[in-house]
N, C-alpha and C positions, 0 to 999 in steps of 0.2 A: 193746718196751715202753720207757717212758721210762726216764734215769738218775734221774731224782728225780720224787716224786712231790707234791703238795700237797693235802691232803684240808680242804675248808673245810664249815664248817656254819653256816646264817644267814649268811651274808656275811664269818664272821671262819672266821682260818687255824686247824687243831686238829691237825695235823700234817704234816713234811715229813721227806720220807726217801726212801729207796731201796725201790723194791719188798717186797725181801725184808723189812727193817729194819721196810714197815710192816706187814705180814702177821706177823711172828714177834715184834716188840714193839709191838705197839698202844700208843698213850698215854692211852686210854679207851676204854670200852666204845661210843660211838660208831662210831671205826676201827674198833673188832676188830669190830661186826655187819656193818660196810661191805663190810670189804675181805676176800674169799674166796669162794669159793662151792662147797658151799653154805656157809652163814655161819657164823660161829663159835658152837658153843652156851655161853647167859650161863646158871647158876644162880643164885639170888637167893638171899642166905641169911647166916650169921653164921661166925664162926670158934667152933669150940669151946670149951668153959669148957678143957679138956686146952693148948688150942691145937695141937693134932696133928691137927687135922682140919676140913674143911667141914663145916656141917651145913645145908643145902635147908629154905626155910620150909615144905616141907611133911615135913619130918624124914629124908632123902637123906642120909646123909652117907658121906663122901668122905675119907679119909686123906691129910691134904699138910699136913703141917708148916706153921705158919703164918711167915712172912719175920719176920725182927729187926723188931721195928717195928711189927708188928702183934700187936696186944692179943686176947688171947680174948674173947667175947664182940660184938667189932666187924661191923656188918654192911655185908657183901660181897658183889660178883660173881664168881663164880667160870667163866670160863669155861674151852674146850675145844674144839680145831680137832676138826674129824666126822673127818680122816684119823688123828687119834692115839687113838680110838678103835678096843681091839682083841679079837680074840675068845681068851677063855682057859681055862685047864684050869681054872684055880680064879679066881675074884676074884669081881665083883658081876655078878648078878643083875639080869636087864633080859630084857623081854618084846618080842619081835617083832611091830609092827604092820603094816609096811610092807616089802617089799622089793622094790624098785627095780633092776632089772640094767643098766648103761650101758656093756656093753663090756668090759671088763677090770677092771671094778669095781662094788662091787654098793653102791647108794646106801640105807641101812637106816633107818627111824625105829622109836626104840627107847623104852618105856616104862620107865624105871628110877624106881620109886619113886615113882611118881605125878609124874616129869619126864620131858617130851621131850627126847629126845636124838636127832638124824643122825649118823650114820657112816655111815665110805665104805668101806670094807673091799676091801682086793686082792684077785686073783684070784679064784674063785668059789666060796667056803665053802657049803657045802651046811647052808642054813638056811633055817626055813621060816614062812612068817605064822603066829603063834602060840602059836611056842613060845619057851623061858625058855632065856637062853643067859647063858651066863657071861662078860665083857669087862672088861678090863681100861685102867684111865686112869693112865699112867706119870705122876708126879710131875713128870716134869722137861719137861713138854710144856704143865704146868695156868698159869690165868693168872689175878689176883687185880687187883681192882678196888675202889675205894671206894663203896660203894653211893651214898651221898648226893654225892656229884661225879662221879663216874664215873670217873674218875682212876687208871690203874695205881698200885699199890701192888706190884707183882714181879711178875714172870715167869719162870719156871726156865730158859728156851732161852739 
């Protein structure tokens, strides 16, 4: 892979970086649906009135401290790589539509809240089309966007 990489869109430049740098900080929701695969999942939605949390226009929400800077109420992309999607003893709620086995990893499309969501999950948890499993979205993994630019606004990594 190359040392640097250049992601152009329409004929103009929208970011240059190193592999990793563009994969782990995107500069907009453009990169981040670009670059990974499978893609990064975007939620569309606002910061909470609390600012302690996402909330999904279709009423999803997500616990992540909103960055200095961002105002409650502001509406956001909230994305989320499918690998730091994780399965857990206690947290949210999410319905198995789909699962996909690739080898040492099991590729899942997950109904949380009336939003799709992919994860990639290690190894090979024993889960099955249909059923409601608990998953957890670490905070320091989530990535925050300006809806109307598209523009990073933070990223915990």
């Amino acid at each position: 892979m190359a040392d640097k990489i250049v992601v152009m869109r329409g004929g103009h430049v929208v970011q240059i970086g190193t592999p990793l740098d563009l994969y782990d900080r995107p500069a907009n929701v453009f990169v981040a649906g670009f670059i990974g695969s499978p893609a990064m999942n975007l939620l569309t939605g606002s910061v909470h009135p609390s600012g302690t949390a996402f909330v999904s226009q279709v009423g999803a929400r997500i616990a992540f401290p909103a960055p200095v800077g961002v105002g409650a109420g502001r509406d956001v992309v909230l994305g989320l790589r499918p690998e730091d999607i994780a399965i857990a003893e206690s947290g949210l709620d999410a319905r198995v539509r789909i699962v996909e086995p690739t080898g040492a990893e099991l590729q899942v499309i997950l109904d949380f809240q009336g939003e799709t969501l992919t994860a990639v999950l290690h190894g090979r948890p024993d889960i099955r089309e249909g059923e409601t499993i608990k998953i957890a979205l670490p905070h320091e993994t989530l990535h925050l966007f300006d809806k109307q630019s598209g523009d990073r606004l933070a990223a915990t990594r």
